[in-house]
N, C-alpha and C positions, 0 to 999 in steps of 0.2 A: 914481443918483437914483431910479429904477423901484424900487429895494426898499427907498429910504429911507434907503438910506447914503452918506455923502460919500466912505469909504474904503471899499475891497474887498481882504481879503488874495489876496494871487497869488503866483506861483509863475514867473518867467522864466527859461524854458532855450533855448539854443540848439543847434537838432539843425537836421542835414542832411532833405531830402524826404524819404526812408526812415524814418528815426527820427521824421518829424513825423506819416507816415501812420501808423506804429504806434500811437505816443501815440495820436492819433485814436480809431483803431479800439479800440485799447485802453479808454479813456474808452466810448465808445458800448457797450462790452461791459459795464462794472462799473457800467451803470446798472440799477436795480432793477428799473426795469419791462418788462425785454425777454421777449418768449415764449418755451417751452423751444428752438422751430424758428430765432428771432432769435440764440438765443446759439450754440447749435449752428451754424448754419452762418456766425456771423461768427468763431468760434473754426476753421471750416476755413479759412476765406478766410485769417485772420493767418499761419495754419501753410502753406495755398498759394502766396497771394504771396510772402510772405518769404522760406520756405525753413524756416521754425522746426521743430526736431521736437515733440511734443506738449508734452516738461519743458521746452523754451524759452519755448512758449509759456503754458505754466501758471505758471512764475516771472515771465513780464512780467504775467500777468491777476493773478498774487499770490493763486495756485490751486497744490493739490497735484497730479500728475499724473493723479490716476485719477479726480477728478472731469470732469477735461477728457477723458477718455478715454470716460468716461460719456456724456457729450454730445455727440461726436462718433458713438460708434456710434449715435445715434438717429437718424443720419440715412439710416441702412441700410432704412428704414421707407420704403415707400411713400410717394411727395410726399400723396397723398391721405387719408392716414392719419398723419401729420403733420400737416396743416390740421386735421382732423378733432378731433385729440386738442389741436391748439392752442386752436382754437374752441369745444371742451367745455373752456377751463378745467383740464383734466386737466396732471397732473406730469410732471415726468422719468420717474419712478419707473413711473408708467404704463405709460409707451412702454419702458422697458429691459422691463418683463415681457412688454410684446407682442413682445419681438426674441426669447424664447424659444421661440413658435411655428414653426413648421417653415415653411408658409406664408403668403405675402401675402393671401390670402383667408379661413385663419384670422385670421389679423391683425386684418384690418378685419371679418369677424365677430364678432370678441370685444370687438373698441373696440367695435362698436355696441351690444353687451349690458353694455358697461360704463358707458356715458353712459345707457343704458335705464334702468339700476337704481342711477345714479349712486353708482358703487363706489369705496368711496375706494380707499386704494393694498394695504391689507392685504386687502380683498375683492376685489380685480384678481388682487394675487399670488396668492390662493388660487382663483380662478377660471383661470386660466392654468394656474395645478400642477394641478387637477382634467382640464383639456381635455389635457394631457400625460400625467397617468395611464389617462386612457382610450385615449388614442391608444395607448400602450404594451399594455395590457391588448387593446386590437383585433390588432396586431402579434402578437403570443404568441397569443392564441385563433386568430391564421389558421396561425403556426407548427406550435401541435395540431395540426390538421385537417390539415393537409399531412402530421404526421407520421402521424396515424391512418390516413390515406387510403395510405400508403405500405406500413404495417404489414398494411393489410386485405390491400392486393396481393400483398406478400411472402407470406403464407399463402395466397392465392386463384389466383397464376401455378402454383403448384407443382400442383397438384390442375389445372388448367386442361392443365396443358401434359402429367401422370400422362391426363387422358380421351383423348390425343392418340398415348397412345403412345408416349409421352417420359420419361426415367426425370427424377423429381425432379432439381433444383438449386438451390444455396443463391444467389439475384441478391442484389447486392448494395444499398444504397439511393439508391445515385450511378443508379443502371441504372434503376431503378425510376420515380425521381423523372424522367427525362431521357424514357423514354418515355414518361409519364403512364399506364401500361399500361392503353392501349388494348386488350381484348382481340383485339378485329376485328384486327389488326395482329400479332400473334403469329407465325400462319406465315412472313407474311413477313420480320418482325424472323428469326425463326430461319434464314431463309436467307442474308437476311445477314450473320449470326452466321458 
Protein backbone atom coordinates (compact mmCIF):
# COMPACT_ATOMS: atom_id res chain seq x y z
CA UNK A 1 0.00 0.00 0.00
CA UNK A 2 3.24 2.51 0.66
CA UNK A 3 3.77 2.39 -3.23
CA UNK A 4 0.37 2.27 -4.26
CA UNK A 5 0.01 -1.17 -5.07
CA UNK A 6 -2.41 -3.86 -3.93
CA UNK A 7 -0.26 -6.63 -5.64
CA UNK A 8 3.63 -7.00 -5.39
CA UNK A 9 5.24 -9.60 -7.81
CA UNK A 10 7.66 -11.95 -5.60
CA UNK A 11 9.65 -14.44 -5.82
CA UNK A 12 9.41 -17.46 -2.74
CA UNK A 13 12.24 -19.83 -2.13
CA UNK A 14 13.09 -22.02 0.39
CA UNK A 15 16.74 -22.07 1.40
CA UNK A 16 18.42 -23.33 4.56
CA UNK A 17 20.44 -20.25 6.80
CA UNK A 18 23.36 -20.57 4.50
CA UNK A 19 21.76 -20.13 1.44
CA UNK A 20 19.48 -17.39 3.11
CA UNK A 21 22.53 -15.42 4.14
CA UNK A 22 23.99 -15.64 0.65
CA UNK A 23 20.79 -14.36 -1.06
CA UNK A 24 21.25 -11.52 1.56
CA UNK A 25 24.32 -10.56 0.97
CA UNK A 26 24.14 -11.30 -2.47
CA UNK A 27 21.00 -8.74 -2.86
CA UNK A 28 22.96 -6.00 -0.61
CA UNK A 29 25.83 -6.47 -3.24
CA UNK A 30 23.73 -5.88 -6.75
CA UNK A 31 22.46 -2.80 -5.35
CA UNK A 32 23.64 0.20 -7.38
CA UNK A 33 24.41 2.44 -4.89
CA UNK A 34 27.23 0.81 -3.01
CA UNK A 35 30.97 2.45 -2.79
CA UNK A 36 33.88 0.83 -4.66
CA UNK A 37 35.13 -0.05 -0.61
CA UNK A 38 31.17 -1.51 -0.02
CA UNK A 39 31.43 -3.92 -2.83
CA UNK A 40 34.87 -4.81 -2.41
CA UNK A 41 34.80 -5.83 0.80
CA UNK A 42 31.22 -7.45 0.98
CA UNK A 43 32.32 -9.52 -2.25
CA UNK A 44 35.53 -10.73 0.46
CA UNK A 45 33.10 -11.36 3.17
CA UNK A 46 30.68 -13.90 0.60
CA UNK A 47 34.09 -15.49 -0.54
CA UNK A 48 35.27 -15.58 3.41
CA UNK A 49 32.38 -16.79 5.20
CA UNK A 50 31.21 -19.28 2.73
CA UNK A 51 34.16 -20.68 1.41
CA UNK A 52 33.39 -19.56 -2.21
CA UNK A 53 36.34 -19.30 -4.61
CA UNK A 54 36.33 -16.01 -6.57
CA UNK A 55 34.19 -17.96 -9.92
CA UNK A 56 31.72 -19.10 -7.21
CA UNK A 57 31.28 -16.14 -6.09
CA UNK A 58 31.12 -14.12 -9.30
CA UNK A 59 28.42 -16.62 -10.78
CA UNK A 60 26.11 -16.14 -7.55
CA UNK A 61 26.73 -11.88 -7.98
CA UNK A 62 25.98 -12.97 -11.97
CA UNK A 63 29.72 -11.29 -12.58
CA UNK A 64 32.48 -12.67 -14.69
CA UNK A 65 35.52 -13.62 -12.72
CA UNK A 66 37.84 -10.71 -13.30
CA UNK A 67 35.75 -8.03 -12.52
CA UNK A 68 35.38 -9.58 -8.97
CA UNK A 69 39.00 -10.13 -9.01
CA UNK A 70 39.33 -6.33 -9.75
CA UNK A 71 37.65 -5.45 -6.59
CA UNK A 72 38.95 -7.43 -4.40
CA UNK A 73 42.56 -6.49 -5.21
CA UNK A 74 41.46 -2.86 -4.20
CA UNK A 75 41.49 -3.82 -0.98
CA UNK A 76 45.29 -4.25 -0.96
CA UNK A 77 45.17 -0.24 -0.69
CA UNK A 78 45.55 1.32 2.59
CA UNK A 79 42.18 1.53 4.76
CA UNK A 80 42.99 5.34 4.58
CA UNK A 81 43.29 5.52 0.95
CA UNK A 82 40.26 3.69 0.36
CA UNK A 83 38.12 6.15 2.44
CA UNK A 84 39.94 8.76 0.76
CA UNK A 85 39.32 7.61 -2.78
CA UNK A 86 35.73 6.62 -1.63
CA UNK A 87 34.91 10.14 -0.30
CA UNK A 88 36.55 11.86 -3.53
CA UNK A 89 33.81 10.07 -5.52
CA UNK A 90 36.66 8.58 -7.46
CA UNK A 91 36.27 4.85 -9.42
CA UNK A 92 37.49 1.51 -9.28
CA UNK A 93 39.66 2.27 -12.03
CA UNK A 94 41.34 4.80 -9.84
CA UNK A 95 42.25 2.73 -7.07
CA UNK A 96 43.59 -0.39 -9.61
CA UNK A 97 46.11 2.40 -10.96
CA UNK A 98 47.08 3.43 -7.50
CA UNK A 99 47.91 -0.58 -6.78
CA UNK A 100 50.49 -0.12 -9.47
CA UNK A 101 52.68 2.06 -7.40
CA UNK A 102 55.36 0.54 -5.56
CA UNK A 103 54.41 2.29 -2.19
CA UNK A 104 51.66 3.17 0.35
CA UNK A 105 52.90 6.67 0.52
CA UNK A 106 53.21 6.96 -3.25
CA UNK A 107 49.74 5.91 -3.13
CA UNK A 108 48.33 8.31 -1.00
CA UNK A 109 50.57 10.98 -2.66
CA UNK A 110 49.18 10.49 -6.00
CA UNK A 111 45.38 10.08 -4.64
CA UNK A 112 45.98 13.52 -3.28
CA UNK A 113 47.06 14.96 -6.59
CA UNK A 114 44.35 13.23 -8.20
CA UNK A 115 41.42 14.71 -6.18
CA UNK A 116 43.66 18.15 -6.32
CA UNK A 117 43.23 18.21 -10.04
CA UNK A 118 40.25 16.11 -10.13
CA UNK A 119 41.56 13.47 -12.62
CA UNK A 120 39.35 11.57 -14.17
CA UNK A 121 40.40 7.79 -14.76
CA UNK A 122 42.48 8.37 -18.16
CA UNK A 123 44.57 11.40 -16.37
CA UNK A 124 45.20 8.95 -13.11
CA UNK A 125 46.27 6.27 -15.50
CA UNK A 126 48.56 8.65 -17.29
CA UNK A 127 49.67 10.29 -14.10
CA UNK A 128 50.51 6.87 -12.43
CA UNK A 129 52.57 5.68 -15.76
CA UNK A 130 54.41 9.11 -15.64
CA UNK A 131 55.45 8.55 -11.61
CA UNK A 132 56.51 4.84 -12.86
CA UNK A 133 58.47 6.13 -15.61
CA UNK A 134 60.39 8.34 -13.46
CA UNK A 135 60.75 6.01 -10.87
CA UNK A 136 62.45 3.65 -13.48
CA UNK A 137 64.45 6.35 -15.23
CA UNK A 138 65.78 7.24 -11.22
CA UNK A 139 66.62 3.34 -10.88
CA UNK A 140 68.77 3.36 -14.33
CA UNK A 141 70.46 6.90 -13.84
CA UNK A 142 71.62 5.40 -10.26
CA UNK A 143 72.52 2.09 -12.12
CA UNK A 144 74.94 4.55 -14.38
CA UNK A 145 76.52 6.07 -11.81
CA UNK A 146 77.24 2.98 -10.03
CA UNK A 147 78.60 1.71 -13.27
CA UNK A 148 80.71 4.80 -14.05
CA UNK A 149 81.85 5.07 -10.42
CA UNK A 150 83.17 1.40 -10.98
CA UNK A 151 84.63 1.88 -14.26
CA UNK A 152 86.49 5.36 -12.98
CA UNK A 153 88.00 2.66 -10.16
CA UNK A 154 88.86 -0.02 -12.42
CA UNK A 155 91.23 2.55 -14.38
CA UNK A 156 92.30 4.50 -11.18
CA UNK A 157 93.11 1.07 -8.69
CA UNK A 158 95.62 -0.02 -11.47
CA UNK A 159 97.74 3.39 -11.53
CA UNK A 160 97.06 3.72 -7.63
CA UNK A 161 98.31 0.41 -6.75
CA UNK A 162 101.52 0.88 -10.24
CA UNK A 163 102.70 4.37 -7.46
CA UNK A 164 102.75 1.63 -4.79
CA UNK A 165 104.91 -0.65 -6.34
CA UNK A 166 102.69 -3.22 -7.37
CA UNK A 167 102.74 -4.43 -10.86
CA UNK A 168 99.07 -3.79 -12.48
CA UNK A 169 95.87 -6.13 -12.29
CA UNK A 170 92.99 -6.57 -14.11
CA UNK A 171 89.91 -6.42 -10.62
CA UNK A 172 87.30 -7.49 -11.49
CA UNK A 173 83.68 -5.50 -10.96
CA UNK A 174 82.24 -8.10 -8.38
CA UNK A 175 85.68 -6.85 -6.42
CA UNK A 176 85.39 -3.27 -7.20
CA UNK A 177 81.84 -2.69 -6.42
CA UNK A 178 82.18 -5.02 -2.87
CA UNK A 179 84.95 -2.63 -1.66
CA UNK A 180 83.50 0.71 -2.90
CA UNK A 181 87.30 1.29 -3.48
CA UNK A 182 88.21 3.03 -0.72
CA UNK A 183 91.57 4.08 -1.66
CA UNK A 184 92.58 4.66 2.17
CA UNK A 185 91.94 0.84 2.50
CA UNK A 186 94.12 -0.65 -0.33
CA UNK A 187 97.18 -1.72 1.79
CA UNK A 188 95.18 -3.31 3.76
CA UNK A 189 92.65 -5.05 1.33
CA UNK A 190 96.15 -6.29 -0.30
CA UNK A 191 97.06 -7.95 2.74
CA UNK A 192 94.46 -9.54 3.06
CA UNK A 193 94.37 -10.61 -0.27
Amino acid sequence: AMAGLRDVPCLLVSVNMEESNILALVENLQRENLSILEEAKGISRLIEIFGLSREEAADRLGMSASPVANKIRLLRLPDDVLDKLCSAGLTERHGRALLRLGSFQMQRCALDRMIEENMNVAAAESYVESLLRSEEESDASETDKEKQTSSAAQRTLPWQLSLMGIPPVQLSHLFVKRCKTDFRLIPSLLILL
